[in-house]
N, C-alpha and C positions, 0 to 999 in steps of 0.2 A: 832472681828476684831481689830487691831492696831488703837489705838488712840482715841477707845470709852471706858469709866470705866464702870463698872458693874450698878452703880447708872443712867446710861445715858439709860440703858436696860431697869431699874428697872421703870424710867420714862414713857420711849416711851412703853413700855408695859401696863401702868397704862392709860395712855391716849390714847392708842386704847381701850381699854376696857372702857374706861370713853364714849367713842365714840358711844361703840358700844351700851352702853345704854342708848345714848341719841339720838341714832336711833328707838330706841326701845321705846320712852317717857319715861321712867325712869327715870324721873328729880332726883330723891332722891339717888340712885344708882348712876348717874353717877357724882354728887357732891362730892361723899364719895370719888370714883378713882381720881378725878382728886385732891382732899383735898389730900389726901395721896401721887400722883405724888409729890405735893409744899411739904409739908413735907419732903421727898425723898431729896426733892433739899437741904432743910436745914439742912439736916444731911451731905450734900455733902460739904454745903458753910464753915461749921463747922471744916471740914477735910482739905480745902481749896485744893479745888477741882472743877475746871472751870466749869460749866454749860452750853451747849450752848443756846442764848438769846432768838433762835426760839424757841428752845421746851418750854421755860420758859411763855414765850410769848402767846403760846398757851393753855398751862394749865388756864393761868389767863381769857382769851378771852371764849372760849371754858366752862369755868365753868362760866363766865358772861351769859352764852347763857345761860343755866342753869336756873342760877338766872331768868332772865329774863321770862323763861317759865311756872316758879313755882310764877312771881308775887312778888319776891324778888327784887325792883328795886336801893335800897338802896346798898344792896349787891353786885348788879350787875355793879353799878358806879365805886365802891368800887376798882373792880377786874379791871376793865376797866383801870383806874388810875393806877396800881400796873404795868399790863401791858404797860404801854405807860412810864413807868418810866425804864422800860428795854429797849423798843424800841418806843422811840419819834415818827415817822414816823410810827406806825403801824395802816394803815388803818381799820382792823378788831374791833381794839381796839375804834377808833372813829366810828366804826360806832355802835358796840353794845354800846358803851355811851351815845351815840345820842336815841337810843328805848328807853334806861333804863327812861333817860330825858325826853323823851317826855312822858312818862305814869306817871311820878311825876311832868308833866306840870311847866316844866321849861326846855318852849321853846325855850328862846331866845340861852342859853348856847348848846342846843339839834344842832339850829342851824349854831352855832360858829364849834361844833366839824364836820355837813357836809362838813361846807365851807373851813374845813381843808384838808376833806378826799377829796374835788374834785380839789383841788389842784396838786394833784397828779395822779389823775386821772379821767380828767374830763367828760368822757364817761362811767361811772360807772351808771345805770340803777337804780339799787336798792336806792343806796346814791341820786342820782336826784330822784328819786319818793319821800321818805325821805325827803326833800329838802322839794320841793313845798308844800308837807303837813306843813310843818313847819311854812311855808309861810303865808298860808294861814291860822292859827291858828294866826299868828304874826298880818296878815292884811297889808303884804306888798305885792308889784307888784313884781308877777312873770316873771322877765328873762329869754329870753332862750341863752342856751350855746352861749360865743364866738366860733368859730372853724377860727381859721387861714387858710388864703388865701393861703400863701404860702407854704404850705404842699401840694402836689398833693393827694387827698384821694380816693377812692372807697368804698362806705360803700352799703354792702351787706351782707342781712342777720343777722345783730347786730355785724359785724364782720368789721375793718377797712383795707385795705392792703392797703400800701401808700411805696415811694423809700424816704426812708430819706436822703438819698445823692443826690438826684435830686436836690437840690440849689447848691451845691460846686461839684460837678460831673459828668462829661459827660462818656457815657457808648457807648462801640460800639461792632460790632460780627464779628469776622476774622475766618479764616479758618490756615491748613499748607500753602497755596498756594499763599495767600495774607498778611500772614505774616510768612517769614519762616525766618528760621534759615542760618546764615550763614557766623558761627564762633563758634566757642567752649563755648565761654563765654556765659553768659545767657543775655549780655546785646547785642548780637550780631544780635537781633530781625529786620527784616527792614518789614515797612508797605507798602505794593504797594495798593495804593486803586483805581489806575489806572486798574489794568488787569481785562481782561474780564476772570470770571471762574464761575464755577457755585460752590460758597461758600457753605459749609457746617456749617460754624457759629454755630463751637462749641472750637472759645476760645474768652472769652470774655477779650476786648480792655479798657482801663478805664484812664482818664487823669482830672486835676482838672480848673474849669471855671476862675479860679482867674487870673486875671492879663492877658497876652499872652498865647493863648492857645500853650500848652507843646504839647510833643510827647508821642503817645498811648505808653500805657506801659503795657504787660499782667501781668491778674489775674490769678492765678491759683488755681484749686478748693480747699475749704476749707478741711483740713487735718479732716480726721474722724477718723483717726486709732490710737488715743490716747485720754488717759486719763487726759492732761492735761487742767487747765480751768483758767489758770492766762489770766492777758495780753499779748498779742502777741508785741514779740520782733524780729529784724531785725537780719537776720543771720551773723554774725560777721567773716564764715570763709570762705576766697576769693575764695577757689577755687572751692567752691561748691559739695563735694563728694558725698553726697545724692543724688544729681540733684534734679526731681523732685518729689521726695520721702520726700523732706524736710521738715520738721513742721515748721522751723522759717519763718519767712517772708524774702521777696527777695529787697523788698522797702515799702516805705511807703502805697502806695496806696490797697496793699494787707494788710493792717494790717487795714485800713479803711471798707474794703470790709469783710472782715475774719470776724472783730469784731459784725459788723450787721447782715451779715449774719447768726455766732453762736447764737445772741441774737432769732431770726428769725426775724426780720422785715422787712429782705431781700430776694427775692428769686429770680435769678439770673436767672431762667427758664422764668421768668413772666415779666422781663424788657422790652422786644421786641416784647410781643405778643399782640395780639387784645382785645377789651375788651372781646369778645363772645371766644375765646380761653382762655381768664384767669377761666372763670365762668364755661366752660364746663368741669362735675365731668367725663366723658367718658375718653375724652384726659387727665387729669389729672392722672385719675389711670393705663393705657396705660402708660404715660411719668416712674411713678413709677416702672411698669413691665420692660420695657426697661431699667431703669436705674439699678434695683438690680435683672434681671435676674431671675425672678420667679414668680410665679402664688398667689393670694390667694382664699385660700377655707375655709370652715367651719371645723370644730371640736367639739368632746366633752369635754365641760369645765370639769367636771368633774375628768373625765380621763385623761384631760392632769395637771389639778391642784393635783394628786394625787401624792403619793412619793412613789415607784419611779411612775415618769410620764409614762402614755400611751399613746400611739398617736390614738385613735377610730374616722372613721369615721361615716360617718349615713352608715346602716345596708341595704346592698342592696333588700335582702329579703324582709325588714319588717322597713321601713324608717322612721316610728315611734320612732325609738330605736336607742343607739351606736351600732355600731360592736364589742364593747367589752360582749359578751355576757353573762360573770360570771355575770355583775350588770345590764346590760340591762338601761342605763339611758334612759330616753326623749328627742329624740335628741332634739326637738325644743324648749324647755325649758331650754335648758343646753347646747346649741351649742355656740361659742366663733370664732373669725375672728383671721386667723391664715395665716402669711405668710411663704413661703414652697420653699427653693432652693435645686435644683437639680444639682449636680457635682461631686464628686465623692463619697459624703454620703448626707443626706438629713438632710436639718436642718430649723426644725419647729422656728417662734418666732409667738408669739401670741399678737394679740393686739387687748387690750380692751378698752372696748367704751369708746365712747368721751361724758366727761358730761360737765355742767356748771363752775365745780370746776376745772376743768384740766388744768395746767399751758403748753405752748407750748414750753418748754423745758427739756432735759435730764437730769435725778436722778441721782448725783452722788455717791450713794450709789450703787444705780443696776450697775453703770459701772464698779465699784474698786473691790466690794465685795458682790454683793447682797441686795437687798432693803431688808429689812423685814418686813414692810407694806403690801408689794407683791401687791396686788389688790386695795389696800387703797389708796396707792400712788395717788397721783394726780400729777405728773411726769412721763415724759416718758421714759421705758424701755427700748430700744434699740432706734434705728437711723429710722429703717422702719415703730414703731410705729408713730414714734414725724412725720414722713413725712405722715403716714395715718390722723393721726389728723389735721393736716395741711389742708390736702386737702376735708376734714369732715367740717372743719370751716370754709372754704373757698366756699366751694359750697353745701353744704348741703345735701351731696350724704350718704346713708343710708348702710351697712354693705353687706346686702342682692345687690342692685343695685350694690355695688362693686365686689363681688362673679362674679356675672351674666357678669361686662364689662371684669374680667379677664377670664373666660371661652370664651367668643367669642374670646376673643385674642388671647388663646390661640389657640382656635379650626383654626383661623384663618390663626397662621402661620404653626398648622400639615398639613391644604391644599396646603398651598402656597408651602410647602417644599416638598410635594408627586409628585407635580404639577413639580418644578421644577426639582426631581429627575426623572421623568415620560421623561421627555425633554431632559435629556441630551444624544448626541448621544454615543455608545460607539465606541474608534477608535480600530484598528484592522482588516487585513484580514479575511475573511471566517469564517465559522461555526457559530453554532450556537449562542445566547446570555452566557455568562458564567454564572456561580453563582453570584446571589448576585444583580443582577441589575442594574440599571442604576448608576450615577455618576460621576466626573471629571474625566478624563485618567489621566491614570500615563504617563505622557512624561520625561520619568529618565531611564536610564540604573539599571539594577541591575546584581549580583551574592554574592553566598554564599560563605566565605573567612573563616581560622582559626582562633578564637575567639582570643587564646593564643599568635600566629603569631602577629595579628592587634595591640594589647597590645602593644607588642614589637616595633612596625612600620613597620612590614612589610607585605606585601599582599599576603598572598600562599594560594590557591584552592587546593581543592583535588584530591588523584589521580585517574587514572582511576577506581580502583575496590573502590574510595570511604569508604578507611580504613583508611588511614592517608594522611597529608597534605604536601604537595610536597615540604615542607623546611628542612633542614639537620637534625634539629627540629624529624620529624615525628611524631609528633602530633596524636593522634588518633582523628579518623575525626563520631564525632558522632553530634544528634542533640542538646546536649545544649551546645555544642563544639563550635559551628557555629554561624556566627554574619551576619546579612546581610548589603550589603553596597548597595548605592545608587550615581548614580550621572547624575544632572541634566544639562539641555544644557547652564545653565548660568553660571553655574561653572565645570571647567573641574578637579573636583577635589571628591574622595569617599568621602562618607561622612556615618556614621554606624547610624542604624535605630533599636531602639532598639521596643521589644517587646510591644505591646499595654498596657497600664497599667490599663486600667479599663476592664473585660472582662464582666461583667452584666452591669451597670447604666453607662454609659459613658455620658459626660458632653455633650451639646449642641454645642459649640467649644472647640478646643485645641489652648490655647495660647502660645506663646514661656515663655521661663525661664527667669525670671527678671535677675538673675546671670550672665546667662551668655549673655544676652545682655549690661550690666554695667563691667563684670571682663571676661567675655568671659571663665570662669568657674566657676562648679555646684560643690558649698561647700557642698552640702545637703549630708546626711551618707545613707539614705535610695533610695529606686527606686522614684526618683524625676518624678512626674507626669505630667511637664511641656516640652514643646519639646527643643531640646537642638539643632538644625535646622530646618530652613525652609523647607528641606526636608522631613525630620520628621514628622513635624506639617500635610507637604500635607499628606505622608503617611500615620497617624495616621488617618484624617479624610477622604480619602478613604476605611480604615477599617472599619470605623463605619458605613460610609454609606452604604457600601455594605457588611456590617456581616459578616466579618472577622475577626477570631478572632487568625490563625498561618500567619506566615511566609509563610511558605510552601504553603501556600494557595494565599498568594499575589503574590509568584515568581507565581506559576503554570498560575496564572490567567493573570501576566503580558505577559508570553509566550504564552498564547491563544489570547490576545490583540493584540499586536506586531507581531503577528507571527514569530516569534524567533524562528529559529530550535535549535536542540542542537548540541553543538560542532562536529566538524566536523570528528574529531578522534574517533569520536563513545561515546564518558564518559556520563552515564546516572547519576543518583540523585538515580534512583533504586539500592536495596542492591544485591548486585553479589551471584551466586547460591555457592553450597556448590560443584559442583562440579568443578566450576572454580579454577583453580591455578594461583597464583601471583607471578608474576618473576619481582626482583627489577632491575632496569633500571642503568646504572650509571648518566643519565641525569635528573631522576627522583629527585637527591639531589641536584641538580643546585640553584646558587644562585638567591634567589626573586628579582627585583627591584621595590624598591620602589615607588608605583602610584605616 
């Protein structure tokens, strides 16, 4: 990758390995990789050639630990020191300085280096056990922690969630209805917290305590669809042409909110809720389903850690095993927690378990260019992991328990959806129920127009024998010729409905086109799978629901709804026999006007 040197490789490969033997208690073995890593560096410092301070850092900590294991405590000061001369503030460094110290009983220095590391962190578990023994080796009176008042806290689980902006911030939940828009501009916001409506309180409102309270100003969710991780700075250009697509900030208050937020100390779901809804892992993993649209289920580690990757689930047969049946794994030994969206391709992310070591934020390697720790990492891989850990450490909910609340959920809304298609009535005169089943009615006019014609702007049907299209043109009038047009009673205007674009896995909903709701045209070169009307969109998901997969089969169906005869001149959509003869008309080339 751009901007690592081969010695940074040579490092971080030596210090996994240095790792992996000191997993393994191989104190002697994993001295030698991590001796060789520092080495590595020196022939790098040599070249003058930058190192970066963390891996440095760790070679020296990490081979302290080392020491330490093997009874080296001299050695292990030694390293500790080297490291904290890299990086002054390295907690890891103070605290294996502090072991080394205490087993050459010289506690008092053992003690100096705790009360440095909880300076920084004074909820640290291990460092305060450390601590008291110190203490109590010294003969002094054990304190217990200050915690500050003015922090609102919830400490659950060994876990703290607390609103850091709860002193300088007031937080509130609007809806479109009670703060709507109404101006171009983005400062054109107005708050009515008079109207009676029934809020849906999902934009959140934010203003600061200081002085006279200001007027609510909205947040807008924090930007995930980039890679970048400086400080957030205020958009500089007035007229706003991203709307709200924008990554810079719009004011200040969003650069406040953004900044906690990305660290996580904030979570914006959880300001408003109860305590018994922040702590329940059911709703938690539900809010997750809901927000990225997809289910989690198990998999075989295995098989998806293989190159190339497989997707195996457990083996219906024989649930013992994957379904990949060349290696036949274990599935319950080698299964991994995998989230799985469904749209128009499927796309697996896996996320694995939440240990003690795991930092609650994104690796900026996995984002740019790939981690190569992979599994080692103690950072999180994508966006759905860092939110399952989240809600792991937050309430204590187990991989398995997860599986289980998304399958009810799921199961939950295949009833509700069978339930509601079961209900809906279909409109239409007589006969019997059509194909395909219940679902919304088409209340839209249709017929089928010449593809080539409509291009051009103008609107020509075919003629009676269904050969060619009644514009001067003459068009042969076949089926991929043909475009169907639509129009509904709110606009008295066609509007063209193009073919269904998923004909197996079709998405859950069909959303409109971000283009052409922002430019009111679809740059995209390919069959853009977004709807390019609100006609459309209804159409599209009358297909789905009632397993449709032509045209031909929605006009048919809409003429059995409607009861819709056919023209009255006799022109059927059937092909004309072979004994019919076609006699051209002179009004038959008459000019189109356009709808």
């Amino acid at each position: 990758p751009p901007g690592i040197s081969t010695y940074d490789l040579d490092m971080c490969n030596l210090l996994d390995e240095g790792n992996a033997f000191f997993r393994e208690k191989e104190w002697e073995q994993a001295v030698g990789e991590y001796t060789e890593g520092l080495k590595v560096s020196c022939y790098a410092e040599g070249e003058e050639i930058q190192i970066p301070k963390a891996l440095l850092e760790s070679l020296y900590v990490n081979r302290a630990a080392a020491y330490h294991s093997m009874g080296k405590y001299d050695e292990g000061v030694e390293d500790c020191n080297n490291a904290l001369v890299v990086c002054k503030e390295s907690r890891r460094a103070l605290y294996r300085k502090a072991l080394c110290l205490k087993e050459l009983s010289r506690y008092m220095e053992a003690y100096d280096c705790t009360s440095v590391c909880l300076l920084s962190n004074p909820q640290d578990k291990q460092v305060n056990e450390l601590e008291r023994d110190l203490a109590v080796q010294l003969k002094m009176k054990i304190r217990k922690p200050y915690v500050s008042s003015k922090v609102r806290t919830l400490f659950c689980r060994n876990t703290v969630v607390f609103n850091p902006l709860s002193s300088t911030h007031e937080f509130l939940q609007a809806c479109s209805l009670c703060y709507p828009r109404e101006g171009p501009g983005i400062y054109s916001y107005v708050h009515k917290p008079d109207l009676v409506h029934n809020c849906k309180q999902d934009i959140l409102l934010c203003r600061r305590k200081a002085g006279s309270p200001s007027e609510w100003t909205r947040v807008r969710p924090i930007p995930t669809n980039t890679s970048f991780w400086g400080p957030f700075v205020l958009c500089r250009v007035t007229q706003r042409l991203y709307g709200e697509k924008c990554t810079f900030a719009y004011n200040q208050l969003e650069i406040d909110v953004w900044t906690v937020e990305r660290k996580g100390k904030l979570n914006r779901n959880l300001l408003f809720e109860t305590t018994a809804s922040k702590l329940d892992p059911v709703i938690s993993v539900i809010r997750l389903l809901e927000e990225h649209k997809g289910m989690f289920i198990f998999l075989c580690q295995e098989c998806y850690d293989s190159k190339p990757r497989i997707i195996s689930k457990r083996f219906s047969e024989n649930p013992a095993i994957c379904s990949n049946l060349d290696v036949c794994h274990n599935f319950d030994t080698n299964k991994c927690l995998a989230f799985v969206v469904r749209t128009h391709n499927i796309n697996y992310s896996k996320v694995r378990p939440l240990s003690g070591s795991c930092h609650l934020d994104l690796c900026h390697q996995a984002i740019r260019y790939g981690c190569q720790r992979e599994n080692s990492c103690v950072f999180a891989h994508s966006i759905i992991e860092l939110k399952t850990w989240k809600v792991q450490r937050l309430t204590g909910i187990s991989s398995e328990k997860i599986v289980e609340a998304s399958l009810k959920h799921y199961n939950k809304l295949e009833q509700n959806s069978k339930k509601e298609k079961g209900n809906r009535p279909s409109s239409g005169g007589g006969g019997g129920k059509p194909k395909g089943g219940g679902g919304k009615s088409l209340d839209m006019k249709m017929k089928f127009v010449c593809a080539q014609c409509w291009r051009g702007g103008l609107i020509s049907e075919p003629d009676k024998a269904l050969k060619y299209c009644n514009a001067k043109a003459r068009h042969t009038w076949t089926k991929d010729r043909r475009v169907l047009l639509v129009k509904s009673p709110e606009r008295s205007k066609w509007v063209q409905v193009r073919p269904l674009p998923h004909a197996k896995n079709p998405p859950l909903y069909y959303d409109m086109c971000a283009q052409i709701l922002e430019k009111r045209k679809c740059n995209y070169t390919g069959n853009c799978t977004f709807a390019h009307s609100q006609e459309e969109r209804e159409m599209w998901m009358y297909m789905k629901n009632n397993d449709l997969r032509d045209m031909q089969q929605v006009y048919d169906m809409w003429l059995a709804l409607t009861a819709q005869s056919r023209p009255a001149d006799g022109a059927t959509f059937s092909q004309p026999s072979s004994e019919e003869k076609f006699i051209a008309m002179p009004t038959d080339c008459a000019e189109v006007v356009v709808g």
